[in-house]
C-alpha positions in Angstrom: 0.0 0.0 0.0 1.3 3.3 -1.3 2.4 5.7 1.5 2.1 9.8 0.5 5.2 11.0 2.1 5.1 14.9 3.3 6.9 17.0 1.0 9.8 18.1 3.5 10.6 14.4 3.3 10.4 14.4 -0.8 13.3 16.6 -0.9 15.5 14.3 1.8 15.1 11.3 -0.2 16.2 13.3 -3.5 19.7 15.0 -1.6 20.3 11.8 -0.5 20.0 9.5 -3.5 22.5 12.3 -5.1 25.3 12.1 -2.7 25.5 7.9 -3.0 25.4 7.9 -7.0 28.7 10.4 -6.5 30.1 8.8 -3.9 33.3 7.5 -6.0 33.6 11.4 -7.8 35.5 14.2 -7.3 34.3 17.7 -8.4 31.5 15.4 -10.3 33.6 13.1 -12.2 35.5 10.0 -11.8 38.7 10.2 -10.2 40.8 7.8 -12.3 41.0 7.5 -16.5 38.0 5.2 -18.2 37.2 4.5 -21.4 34.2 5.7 -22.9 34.1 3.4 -25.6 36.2 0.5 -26.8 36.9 -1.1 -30.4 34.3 -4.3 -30.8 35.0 -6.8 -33.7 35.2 -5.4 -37.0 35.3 -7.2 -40.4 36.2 -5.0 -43.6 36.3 -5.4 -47.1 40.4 -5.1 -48.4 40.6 -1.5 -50.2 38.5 0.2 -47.9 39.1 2.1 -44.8 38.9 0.7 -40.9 38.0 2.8 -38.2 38.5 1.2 -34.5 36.6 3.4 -31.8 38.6 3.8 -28.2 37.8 6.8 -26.1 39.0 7.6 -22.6 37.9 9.4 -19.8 39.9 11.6 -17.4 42.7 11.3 -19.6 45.9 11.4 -18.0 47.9 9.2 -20.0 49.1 8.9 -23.5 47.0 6.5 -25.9 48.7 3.9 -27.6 47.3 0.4 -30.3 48.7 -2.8 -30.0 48.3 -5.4 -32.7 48.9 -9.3 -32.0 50.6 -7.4 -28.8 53.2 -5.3 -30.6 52.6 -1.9 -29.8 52.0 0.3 -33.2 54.0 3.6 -31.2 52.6 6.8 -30.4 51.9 10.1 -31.6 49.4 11.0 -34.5 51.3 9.5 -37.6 52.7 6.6 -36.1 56.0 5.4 -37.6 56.8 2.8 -39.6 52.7 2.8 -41.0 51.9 5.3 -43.3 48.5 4.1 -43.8 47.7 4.3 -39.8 46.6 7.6 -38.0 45.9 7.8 -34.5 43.4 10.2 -32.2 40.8 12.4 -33.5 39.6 16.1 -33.4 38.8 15.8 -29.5 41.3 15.1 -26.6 39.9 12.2 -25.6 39.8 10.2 -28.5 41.9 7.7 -29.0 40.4 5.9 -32.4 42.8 4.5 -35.0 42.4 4.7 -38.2 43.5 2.4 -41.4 42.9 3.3 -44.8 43.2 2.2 -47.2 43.0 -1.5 -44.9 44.8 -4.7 -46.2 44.8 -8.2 -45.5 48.3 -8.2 -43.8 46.0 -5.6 -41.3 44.2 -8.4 -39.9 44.9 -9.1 -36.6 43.9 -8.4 -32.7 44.0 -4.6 -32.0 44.0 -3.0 -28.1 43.5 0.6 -26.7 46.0 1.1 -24.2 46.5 4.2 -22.3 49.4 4.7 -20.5 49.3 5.9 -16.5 51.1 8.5 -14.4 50.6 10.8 -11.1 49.0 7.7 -9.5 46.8 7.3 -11.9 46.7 3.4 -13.4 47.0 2.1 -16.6 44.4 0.9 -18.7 43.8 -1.1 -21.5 40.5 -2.2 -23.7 39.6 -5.8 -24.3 41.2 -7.3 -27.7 38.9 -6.8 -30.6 39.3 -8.9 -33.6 40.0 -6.4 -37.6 38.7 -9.5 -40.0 39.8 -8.2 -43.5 37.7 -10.1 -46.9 39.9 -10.2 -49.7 38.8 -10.3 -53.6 40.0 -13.5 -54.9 42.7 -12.4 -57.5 42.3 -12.7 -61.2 42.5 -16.2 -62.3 44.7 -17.7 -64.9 45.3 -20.9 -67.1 48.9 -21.6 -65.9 49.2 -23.9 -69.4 48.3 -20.5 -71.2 50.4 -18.0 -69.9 53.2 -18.5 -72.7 50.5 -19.7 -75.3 47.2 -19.7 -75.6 46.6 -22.8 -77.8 47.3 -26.1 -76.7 47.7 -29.5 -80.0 46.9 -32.5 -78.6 46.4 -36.0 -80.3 43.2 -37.0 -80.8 42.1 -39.4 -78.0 45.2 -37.8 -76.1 44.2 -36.8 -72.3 44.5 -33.1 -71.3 45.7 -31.6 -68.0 45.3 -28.2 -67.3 45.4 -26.3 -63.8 43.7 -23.0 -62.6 45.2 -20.6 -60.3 43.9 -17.9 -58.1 45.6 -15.7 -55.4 45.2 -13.3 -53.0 41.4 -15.0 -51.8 39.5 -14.3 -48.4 38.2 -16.8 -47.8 39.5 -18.7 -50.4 38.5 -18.8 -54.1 36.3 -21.4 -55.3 37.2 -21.6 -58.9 35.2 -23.4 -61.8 36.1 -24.8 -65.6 34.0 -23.4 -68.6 33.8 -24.3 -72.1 33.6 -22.3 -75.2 29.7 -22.9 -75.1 29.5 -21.3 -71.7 28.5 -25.0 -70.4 29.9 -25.9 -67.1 33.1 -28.7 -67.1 32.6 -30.7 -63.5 34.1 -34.1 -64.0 37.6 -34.9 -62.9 38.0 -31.8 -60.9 40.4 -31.5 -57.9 40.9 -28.4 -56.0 43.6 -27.6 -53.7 43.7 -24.9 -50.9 46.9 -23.2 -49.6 48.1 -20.2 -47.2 49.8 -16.9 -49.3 52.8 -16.2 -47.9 51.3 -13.6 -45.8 49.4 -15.7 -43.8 46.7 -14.0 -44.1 45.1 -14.9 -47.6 44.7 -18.3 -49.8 45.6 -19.4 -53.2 43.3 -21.7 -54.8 44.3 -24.2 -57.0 42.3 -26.5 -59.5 43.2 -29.0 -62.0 41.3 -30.6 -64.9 41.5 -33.6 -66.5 39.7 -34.6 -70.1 39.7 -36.0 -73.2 38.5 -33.7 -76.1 36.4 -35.5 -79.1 36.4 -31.7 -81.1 38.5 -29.0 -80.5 37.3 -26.8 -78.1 37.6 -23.3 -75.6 38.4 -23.6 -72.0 37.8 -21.0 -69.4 38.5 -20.9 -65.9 36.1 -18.8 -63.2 36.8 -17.5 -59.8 34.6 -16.3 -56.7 34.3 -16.4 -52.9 31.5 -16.0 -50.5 32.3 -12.3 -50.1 32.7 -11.6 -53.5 30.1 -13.3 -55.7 30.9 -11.9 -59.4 33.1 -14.0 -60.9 36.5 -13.0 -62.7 37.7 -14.9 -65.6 40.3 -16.1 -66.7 41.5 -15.4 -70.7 40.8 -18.6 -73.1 42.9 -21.6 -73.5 42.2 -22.7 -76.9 42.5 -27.5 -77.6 43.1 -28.0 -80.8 44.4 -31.6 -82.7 47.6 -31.6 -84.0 47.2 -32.2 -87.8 46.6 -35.9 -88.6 49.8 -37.6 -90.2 48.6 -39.3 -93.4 50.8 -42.2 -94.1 52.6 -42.7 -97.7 53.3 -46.2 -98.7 56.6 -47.0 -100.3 56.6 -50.0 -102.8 60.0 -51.8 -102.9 61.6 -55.1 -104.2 63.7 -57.6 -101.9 66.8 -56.1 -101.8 66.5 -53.2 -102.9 68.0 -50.2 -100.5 66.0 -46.7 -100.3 65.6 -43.4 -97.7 63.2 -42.0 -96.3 64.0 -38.4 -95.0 61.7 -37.2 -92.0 61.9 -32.9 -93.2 62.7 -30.9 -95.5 64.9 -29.0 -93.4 67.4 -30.2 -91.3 67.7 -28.8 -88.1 70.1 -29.2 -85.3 68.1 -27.9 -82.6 65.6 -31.1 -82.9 66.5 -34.6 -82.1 65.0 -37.7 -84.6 63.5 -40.8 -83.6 63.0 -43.5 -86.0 60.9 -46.2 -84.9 59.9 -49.6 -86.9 56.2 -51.1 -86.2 56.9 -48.7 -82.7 60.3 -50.2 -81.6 63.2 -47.6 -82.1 66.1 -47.7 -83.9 68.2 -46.7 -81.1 71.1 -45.9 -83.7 69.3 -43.9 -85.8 69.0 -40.3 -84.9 69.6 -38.1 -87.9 67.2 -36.2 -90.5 67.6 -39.7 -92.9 66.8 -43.1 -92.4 68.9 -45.3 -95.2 68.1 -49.0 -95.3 69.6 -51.2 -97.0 69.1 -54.5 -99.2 64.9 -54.4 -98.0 63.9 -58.4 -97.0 60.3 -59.6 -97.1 60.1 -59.9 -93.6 59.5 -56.5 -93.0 56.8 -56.2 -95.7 53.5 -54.0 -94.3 56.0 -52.5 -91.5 55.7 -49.7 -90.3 58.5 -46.7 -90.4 57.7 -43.6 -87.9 59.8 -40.6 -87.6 59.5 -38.4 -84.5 61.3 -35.0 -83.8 61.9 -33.5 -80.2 63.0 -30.2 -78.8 64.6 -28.4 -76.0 61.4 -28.6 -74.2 60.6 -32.1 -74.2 57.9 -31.5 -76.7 57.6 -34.6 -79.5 55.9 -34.6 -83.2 55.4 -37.2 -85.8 56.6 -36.1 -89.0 56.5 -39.1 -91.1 54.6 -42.5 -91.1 56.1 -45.1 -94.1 54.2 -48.3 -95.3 57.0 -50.2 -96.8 55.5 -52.8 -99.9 56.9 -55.4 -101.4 56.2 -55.7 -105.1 56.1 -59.0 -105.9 57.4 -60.3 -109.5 54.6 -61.7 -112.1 56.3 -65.0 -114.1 55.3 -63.9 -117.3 56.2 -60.3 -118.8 54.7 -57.6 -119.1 54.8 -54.8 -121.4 53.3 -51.9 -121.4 52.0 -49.9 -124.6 50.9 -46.8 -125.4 49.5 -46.2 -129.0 47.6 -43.2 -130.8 47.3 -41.8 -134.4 49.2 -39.6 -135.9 47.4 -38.1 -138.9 50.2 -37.0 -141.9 48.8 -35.5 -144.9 49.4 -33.7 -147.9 47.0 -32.3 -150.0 46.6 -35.8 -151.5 44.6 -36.8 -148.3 47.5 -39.5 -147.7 47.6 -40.2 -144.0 50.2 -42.9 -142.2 49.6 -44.6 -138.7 52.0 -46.9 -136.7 52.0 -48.3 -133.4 55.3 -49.3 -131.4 55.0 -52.3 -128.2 57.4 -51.4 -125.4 58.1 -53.8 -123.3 58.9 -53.8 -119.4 61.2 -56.0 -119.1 64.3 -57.0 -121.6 63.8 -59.4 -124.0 66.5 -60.7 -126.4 63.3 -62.1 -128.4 61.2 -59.2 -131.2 57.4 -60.0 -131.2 55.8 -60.1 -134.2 53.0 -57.8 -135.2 49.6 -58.4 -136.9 47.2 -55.8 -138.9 43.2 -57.1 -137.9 41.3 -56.7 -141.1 43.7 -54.2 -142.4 42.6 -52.2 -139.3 45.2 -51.0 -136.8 43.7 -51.9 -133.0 44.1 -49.3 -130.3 44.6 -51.8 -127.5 45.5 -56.0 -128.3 47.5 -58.8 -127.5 50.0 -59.8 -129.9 52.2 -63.0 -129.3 55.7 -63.6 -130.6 57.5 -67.1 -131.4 57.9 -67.9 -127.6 53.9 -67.2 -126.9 54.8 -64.6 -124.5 51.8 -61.7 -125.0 52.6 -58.1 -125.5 49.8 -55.6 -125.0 50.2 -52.8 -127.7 48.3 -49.3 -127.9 49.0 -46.3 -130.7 51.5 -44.0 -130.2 51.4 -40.4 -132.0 53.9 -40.1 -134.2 55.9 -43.4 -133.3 57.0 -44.2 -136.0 59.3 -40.8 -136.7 60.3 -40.6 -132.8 61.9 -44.1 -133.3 63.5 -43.2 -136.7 64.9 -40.3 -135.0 66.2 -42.5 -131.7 67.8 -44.7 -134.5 69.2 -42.4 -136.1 70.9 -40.4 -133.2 71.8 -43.9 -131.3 73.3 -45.9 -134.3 75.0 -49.0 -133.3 73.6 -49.2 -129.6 72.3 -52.2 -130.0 71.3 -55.1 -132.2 67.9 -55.3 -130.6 67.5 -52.1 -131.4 68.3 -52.1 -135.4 66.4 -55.3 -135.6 62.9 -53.1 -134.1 64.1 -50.3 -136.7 63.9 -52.5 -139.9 60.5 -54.0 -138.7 59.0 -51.0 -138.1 60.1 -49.6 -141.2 58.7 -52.5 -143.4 55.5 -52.5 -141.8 55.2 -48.5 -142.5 56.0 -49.1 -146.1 53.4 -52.0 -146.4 50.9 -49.5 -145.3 
């Protein structure tokens, strides 16, 4: 039950109530230094600026920041950090100041203010300066010297992914050229900067292409949602070697030379049917009396350079032509039209053969008709396939003529040729 006190005792009660709340004062203050405020946790975006509250009261002291427990100095522009300012436009504040702020920044900050005349010491709780760090610009390390990368078809790629500089760290993806997300075979490694105060993320991916195709890398963090990206790397297939096929008979000895140019800077590998030729290792393969063992192999060449990097140059089918028993000849044959005025036009036909023979085949007009292609047989039944030949009859006369006495073979053909020209 409520008591209405007289009004002489109103004013008691007030005096009194004054004189305990300023017990611990002197001239209406407190007698020793305080702090008004003090620096709570602070997280801050790198590039920015920090601002770390600390204000004292009854200031008697000089105020001084610690970080991690090293003390930062005192005065205004504190020594040794340019970026760092100290105090404010009043006496009593003691607030530090960092712009622009930086990851190496982060750390566990204190007020302290020193003491003197009997007057204590004091110092403000530690408070935490968090500092989120863009994750640097990412990169292909594969194309930093190039941007294109050959590969053989079917030949498995590795390519890695860095960025720097991240907090919290970078969380980097793989693109293609079609803007379509590459999530198989994907590892991703996290590491401490030097600094100890950021993170370098690194990813590697491995595929196998079936087309040529664009690769892009991506990078982002919690803090910092828009992705950066890195420049193109461009997968290409190294131009398909076609392979030539070199027809040969036993014995017989050949090259092959693996370019054009010779150059000292490369090294050459031969290999046969993919076993090298250990003592092979120049521009020219020569080989030597060819056996039909090695018919359908297969001769590679391969150049290397100062880096490692190979190349096939050259794939060989060696052939072996095999020998047919019976001869065979081959003849070309046209018309040569001669004419005067009369009208009076001459034909002939010549059979070369492909092989020597010490016998002359004999030749045969079909019903007083000269054949552009038929088998003629000579007094050993060995056929000869003959064809026209333009103007064979005056290129022959002209060979005899300039080759007289080569052979007997070849005054024997002469004579033939000549009688059967006149019995046209």
């Amino acid at each position: 039950k409520m008591v209405k006190l007289p009004q002489h005792m109103l004013h008691v009660t007030i005096i009194l109530a004054t004189v305990l709340q300023t017990k611990h004062t002197a001239v209406g203050g407190p007698t020793g230094q305080y702090f008004l405020s003090t620096p709570p946790n602070t997280t801050v975006t790198a590039g920015h600026h920090a601002r770390l509250a600390c204000s004292v009261g009854n200031l008697a002291g000089t105020c001084q920041w610690t970080r991690d427990g090293m003390p930062l100095g005192r005065g205004r522009n504190l020594a040794g950090f340019s970026r760092y300012l100290l105090g404010g436009d009043r006496e009593h504040v003691c607030d530090l100041t960092i712009e622009p702020v930086l990851p190496l920044d982060e750390g566990e900050y204190r007020c302290q203010v020193s003491g003197g005349d009997g007057v204590p010491a004091i110092a403000s709780p530690p408070a935490a300066l968090s500092v989120n760090s863009e994750p640097g610009q990412p990169y292909i390390v594969q194309a930093r010297e190039e941007d294109m990368m050959e590969v053989q078809e079917g030949e498995e790629v590795e390519l890695e992914c860095q960025s720097q500089g991240g907090r919290p760290p970078a969380e980097i993806q793989w693109w293609d050229g079609e803007g379509r997300r590459i999530v198989s075979d994907v590892t991703e490694h996290v590491k401490r900067m030097e600094d100890r105060k950021t993170f370098k993320t690194v990813s590697t991916l491995k595929f196998t292409p079936d087309q040529p195709m664009r690769i892009k890398c991506s990078a982002h963090n919690d803090q910092f949602p828009d992705t950066k990206q890195s420049d193109g790397m461009e997968v290409v297939f190294k131009e398909t070697m076609r392979m030539v096929t070199k027809t040969l008979k036993e014995e017989e000895s050949f090259e092959v030379k693996c370019e054009d140019n010779d150059s000292e800077k490369l090294r050459y590998k031969w290999l046969i049917n993919e076993k090298e030729i250990l003592s092979e290792s120049k521009n020219i393969l020569k080989i030597e009396h060819f056996v039909k063992a090695h018919d359908k192999s297969v001769i590679k060449c391969v150049v290397e350079d100062d880096q490692g990097n190979t190349q096939v140059m050259k794939i060989v089918q060696l052939q072996l032509v095999t020998q047919d028993k019976e001869d065979k000849t081959k003849i070309t044959e046209s018309r040569k039209k001669k004419g005067k005025d009369t009208g009076v036009k001459k034909t002939v036909f010549t059979c070369v053969a492909e092989e020597e023979t010490s016998s002359e085949p004999n030749y045969i007009w079909i019903s007083g008709k000269l054949k552009k292609t038929f088998e003629a047989l000579d007094d050993s039944d060995k056929k000869f396939k003959c064809k026209v030949v333009e103007g064979g009859y005056d290129k022959i006369k002209k060979m005899g003529n300039k080759m007289q006495g080569i052979s007997k073979t070849l005054r024997k053909f002469r004579k033939q040729l000549n009688k059967m020209v006149n019995s046209y």
